[in-house]
C-alpha positions as CSV (number, residue, x, y, z in Angstrom):
1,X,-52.4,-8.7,10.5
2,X,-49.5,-9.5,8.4
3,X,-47.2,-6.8,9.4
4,X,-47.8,-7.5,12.9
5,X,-47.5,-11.5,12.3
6,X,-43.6,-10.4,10.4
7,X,-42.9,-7.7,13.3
8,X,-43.3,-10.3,15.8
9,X,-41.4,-13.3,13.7
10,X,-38.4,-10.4,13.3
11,X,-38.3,-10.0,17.0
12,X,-38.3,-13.6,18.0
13,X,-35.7,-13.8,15.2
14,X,-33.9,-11.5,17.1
15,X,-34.0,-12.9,20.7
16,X,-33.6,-16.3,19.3
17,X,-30.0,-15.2,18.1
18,X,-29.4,-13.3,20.9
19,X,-26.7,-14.4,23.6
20,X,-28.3,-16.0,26.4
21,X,-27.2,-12.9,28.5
22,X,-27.5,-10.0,26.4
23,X,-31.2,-9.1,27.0
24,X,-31.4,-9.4,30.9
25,X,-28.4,-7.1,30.8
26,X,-30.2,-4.3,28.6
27,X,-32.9,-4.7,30.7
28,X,-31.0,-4.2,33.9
29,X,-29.7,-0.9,32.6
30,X,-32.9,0.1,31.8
31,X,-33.5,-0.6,28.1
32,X,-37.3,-1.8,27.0
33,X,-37.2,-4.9,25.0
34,X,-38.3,-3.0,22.0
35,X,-35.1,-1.0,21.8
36,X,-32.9,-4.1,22.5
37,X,-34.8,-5.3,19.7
38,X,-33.7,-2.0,17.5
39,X,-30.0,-2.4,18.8
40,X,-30.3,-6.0,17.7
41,X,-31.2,-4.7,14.3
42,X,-28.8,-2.7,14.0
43,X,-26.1,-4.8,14.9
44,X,-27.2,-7.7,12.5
45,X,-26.8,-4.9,9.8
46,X,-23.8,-3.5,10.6
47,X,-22.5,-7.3,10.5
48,X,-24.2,-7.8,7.2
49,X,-22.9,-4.8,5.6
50,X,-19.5,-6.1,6.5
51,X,-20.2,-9.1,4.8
52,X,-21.2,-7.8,1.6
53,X,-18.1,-5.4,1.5
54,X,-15.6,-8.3,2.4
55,X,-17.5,-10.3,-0.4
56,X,-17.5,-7.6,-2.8
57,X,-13.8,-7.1,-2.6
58,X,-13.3,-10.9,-3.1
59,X,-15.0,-10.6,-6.4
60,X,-13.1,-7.8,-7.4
61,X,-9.5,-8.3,-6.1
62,X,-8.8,-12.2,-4.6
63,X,-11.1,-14.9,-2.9
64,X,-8.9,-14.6,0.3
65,X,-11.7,-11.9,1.1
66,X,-14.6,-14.5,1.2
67,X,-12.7,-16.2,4.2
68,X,-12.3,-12.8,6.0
69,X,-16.0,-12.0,5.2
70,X,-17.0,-14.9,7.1
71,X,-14.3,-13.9,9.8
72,X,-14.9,-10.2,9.8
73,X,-18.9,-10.3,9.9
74,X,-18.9,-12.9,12.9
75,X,-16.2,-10.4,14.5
76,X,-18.4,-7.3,14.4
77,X,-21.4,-8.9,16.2
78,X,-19.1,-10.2,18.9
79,X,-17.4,-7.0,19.7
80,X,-20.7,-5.5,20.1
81,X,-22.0,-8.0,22.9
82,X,-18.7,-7.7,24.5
83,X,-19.3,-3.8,24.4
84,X,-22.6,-4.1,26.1
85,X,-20.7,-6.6,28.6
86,X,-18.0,-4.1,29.2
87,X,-20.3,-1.2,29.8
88,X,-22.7,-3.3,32.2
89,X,-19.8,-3.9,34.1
90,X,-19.1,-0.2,34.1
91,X,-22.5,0.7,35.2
92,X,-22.8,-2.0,37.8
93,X,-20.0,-0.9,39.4
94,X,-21.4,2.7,39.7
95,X,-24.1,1.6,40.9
96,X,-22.9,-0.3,43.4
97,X,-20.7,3.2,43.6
98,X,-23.3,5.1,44.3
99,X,-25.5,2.5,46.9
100,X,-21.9,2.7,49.2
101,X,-23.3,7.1,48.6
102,X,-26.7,6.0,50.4
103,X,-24.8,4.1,52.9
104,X,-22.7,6.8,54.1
105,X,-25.7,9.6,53.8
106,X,-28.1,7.0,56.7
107,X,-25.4,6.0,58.9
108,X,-25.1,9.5,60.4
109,X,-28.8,10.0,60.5
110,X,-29.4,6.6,61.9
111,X,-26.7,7.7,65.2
112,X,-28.5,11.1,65.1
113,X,-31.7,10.0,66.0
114,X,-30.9,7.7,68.1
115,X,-34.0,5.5,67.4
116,X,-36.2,8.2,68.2
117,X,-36.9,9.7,64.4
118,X,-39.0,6.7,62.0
119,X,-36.9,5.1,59.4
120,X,-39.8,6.9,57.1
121,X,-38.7,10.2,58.0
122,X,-35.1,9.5,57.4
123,X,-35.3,8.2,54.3
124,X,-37.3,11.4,53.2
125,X,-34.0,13.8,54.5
126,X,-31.9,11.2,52.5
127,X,-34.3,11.8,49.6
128,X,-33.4,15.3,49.1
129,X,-29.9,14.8,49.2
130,X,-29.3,12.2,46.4
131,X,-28.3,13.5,43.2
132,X,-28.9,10.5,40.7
133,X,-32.5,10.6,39.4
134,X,-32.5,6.8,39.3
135,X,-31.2,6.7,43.0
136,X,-34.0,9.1,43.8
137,X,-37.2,6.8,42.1
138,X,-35.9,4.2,43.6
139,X,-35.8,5.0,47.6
140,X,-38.9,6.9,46.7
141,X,-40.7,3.5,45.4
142,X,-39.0,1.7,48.7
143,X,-40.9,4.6,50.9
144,X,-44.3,3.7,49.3
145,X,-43.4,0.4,49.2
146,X,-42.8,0.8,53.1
147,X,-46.5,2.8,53.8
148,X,-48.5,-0.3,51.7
149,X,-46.6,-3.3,53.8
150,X,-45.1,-2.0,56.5
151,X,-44.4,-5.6,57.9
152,X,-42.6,-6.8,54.7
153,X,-38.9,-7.3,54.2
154,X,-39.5,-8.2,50.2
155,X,-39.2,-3.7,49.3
156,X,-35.9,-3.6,51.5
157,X,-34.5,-6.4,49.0
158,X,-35.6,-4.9,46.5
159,X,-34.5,-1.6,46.9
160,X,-30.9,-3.1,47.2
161,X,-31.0,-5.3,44.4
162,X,-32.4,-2.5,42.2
163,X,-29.5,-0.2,43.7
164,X,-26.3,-2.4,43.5
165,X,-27.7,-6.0,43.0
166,X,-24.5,-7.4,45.5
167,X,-24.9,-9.6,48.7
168,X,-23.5,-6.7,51.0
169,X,-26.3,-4.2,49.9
170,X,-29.2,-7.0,50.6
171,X,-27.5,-8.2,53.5
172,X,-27.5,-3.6,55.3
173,X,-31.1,-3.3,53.8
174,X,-31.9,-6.2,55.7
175,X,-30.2,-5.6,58.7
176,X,-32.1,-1.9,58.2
177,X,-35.3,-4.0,57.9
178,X,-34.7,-5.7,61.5
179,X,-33.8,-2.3,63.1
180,X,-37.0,-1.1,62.2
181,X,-38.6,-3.9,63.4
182,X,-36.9,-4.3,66.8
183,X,-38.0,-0.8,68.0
184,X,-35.1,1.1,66.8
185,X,-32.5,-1.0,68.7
186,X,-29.7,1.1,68.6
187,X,-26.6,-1.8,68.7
188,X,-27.6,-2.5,65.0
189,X,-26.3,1.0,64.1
190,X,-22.4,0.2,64.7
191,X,-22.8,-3.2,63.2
192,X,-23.9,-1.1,59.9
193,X,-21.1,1.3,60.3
194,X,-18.7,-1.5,60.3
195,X,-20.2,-2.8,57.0
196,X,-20.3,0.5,55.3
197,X,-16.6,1.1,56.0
198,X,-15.6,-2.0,55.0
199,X,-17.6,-1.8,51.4
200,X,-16.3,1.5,50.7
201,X,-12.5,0.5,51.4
202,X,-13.7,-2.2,49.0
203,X,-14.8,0.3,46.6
204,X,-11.9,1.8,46.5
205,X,-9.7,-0.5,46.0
206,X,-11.9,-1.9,42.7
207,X,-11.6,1.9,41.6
208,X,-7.9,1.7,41.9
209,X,-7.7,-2.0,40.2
210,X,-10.0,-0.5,37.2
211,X,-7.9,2.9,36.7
212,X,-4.4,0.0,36.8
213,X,-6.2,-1.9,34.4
214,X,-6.7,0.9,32.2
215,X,-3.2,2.2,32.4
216,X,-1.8,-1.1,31.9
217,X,-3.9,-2.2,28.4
218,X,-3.1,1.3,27.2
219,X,0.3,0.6,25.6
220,X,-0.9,-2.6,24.4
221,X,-4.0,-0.7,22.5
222,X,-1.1,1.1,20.6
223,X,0.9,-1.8,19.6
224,X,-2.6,-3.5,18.6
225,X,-3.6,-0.5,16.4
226,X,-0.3,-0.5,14.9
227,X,0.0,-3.5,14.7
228,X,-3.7,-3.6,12.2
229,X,-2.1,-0.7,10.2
230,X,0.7,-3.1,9.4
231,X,-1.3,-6.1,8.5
232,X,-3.8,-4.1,6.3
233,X,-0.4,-2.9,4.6
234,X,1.1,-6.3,4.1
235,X,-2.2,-7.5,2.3
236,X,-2.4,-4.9,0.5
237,X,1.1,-5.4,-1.1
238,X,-0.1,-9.3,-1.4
239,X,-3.0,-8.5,-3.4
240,X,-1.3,-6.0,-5.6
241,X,1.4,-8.7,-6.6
242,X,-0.8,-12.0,-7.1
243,X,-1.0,-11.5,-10.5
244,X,3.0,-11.0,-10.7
245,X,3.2,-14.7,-8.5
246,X,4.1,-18.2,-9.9
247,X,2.8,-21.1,-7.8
């Protein structure tokens, strides 16, 4: 009773210290709460150990170290959660990435059938032709989903929040909602077209901004490494002299 009373006063430590953000996000990649609680761990230790380094060089060489102790330790667990920010935002937008796939791969079905085929049916040929594994649970949940309430719009939002999470995706799956409904009316399928092309040009264009992005920080990286190279140098040379200084 006592272990479990500490594991569950360590995790509650953990959350409660948490940014407000941080688990949601882990979550919405897919993490369980018991490994954000592991990579919460680990990051309090990793900013611990840097800590006690920073402190142990202040007692050996100069108490300038306590200060960047303080400074450094606080550092580390930012840069993680900024991490974890930078990669969501890397896996949202493949997501979203690979939703624009699923629009493109039902469009041309949808014109195919010309309202004649179920939107069941469909989804099964689009089924076998997605390559992500997540991608593939989730229409497949959306299909049963679809057989258990056949008169609910609540899987369709689902399935596009799970997929890409953006107002355009719940805004199609909608509209693919009401062309199921309205006995296959086949005007809805240009309407769709229309908003499939435009999200992919939009797609495209946040590819290109990312890859810019990238290219642009690059030099800067270099300078910044350098630039810690030089610093580390400088204090280096500071603490070798103190004892040499007359103030």
């Amino acid at each position: 009773m006592k272990v479990t009373s500490q594991t569950k006063k360590s995790k509650t430590f953990y959350r409660i210290i948490a940014e407000r953000d941080l688990y949601p996000i882990l979550q919405e990649m897919g993490n369980t709460p018991k490994r954000i609680d592991q990579f919460q761990k680990k990051r309090l230790m990793q900013s611990f150990l840097t800590l006690m380094v920073f402190v142990v060089c202040g007692v050996l060489f100069s108490k300038w170290f306590y200060m960047a102790a303080l400074i450094g330790s606080v550092l580390i667990y930012k840069m993680k959660h900024k991490k974890i920010k930078s990669q969501y935002a890397t896996w949202k937008f493949q997501r979203h990435l690979q939703f624009s796939k699923f629009t493109r791969l039902l469009i041309p079905y949808l014109k195919q059938s010309n309202g004649q085929v179920s939107l069941y049916a469909i989804f099964n040929k689009i089924l076998q032709r997605l390559e992500d594994e997540q991608d593939r649970n989730s229409l497949y949940q959306l299909m049963s989903e679809m057989s258990s309430k056949p008169s609910d719009i609540q899987p369709f939002i689902d399935y596009a929040n799970r997929s890409s999470g953006t107002d355009m995706s719940v805004l199609f799956m909608s509209t693919i909602f009401d062309f199921q409904q309205s006995t296959f009316d086949t005007s809805v399928i240009n309407e769709l077209g229309k908003i499939a092309s435009e999200e992919l040009i939009s797609s495209i264009d946040e590819i290109i901004a990312f890859k810019l992005r990238r290219f642009v920080f690059f030099p800067t990286k270099i300078v910044m490494s350098s630039f810690v190279i030089v610093v580390g140098f400088a204090i280096a040379v500071l603490i070798a002299n103190l004892s040499n200084m007359k103030f």
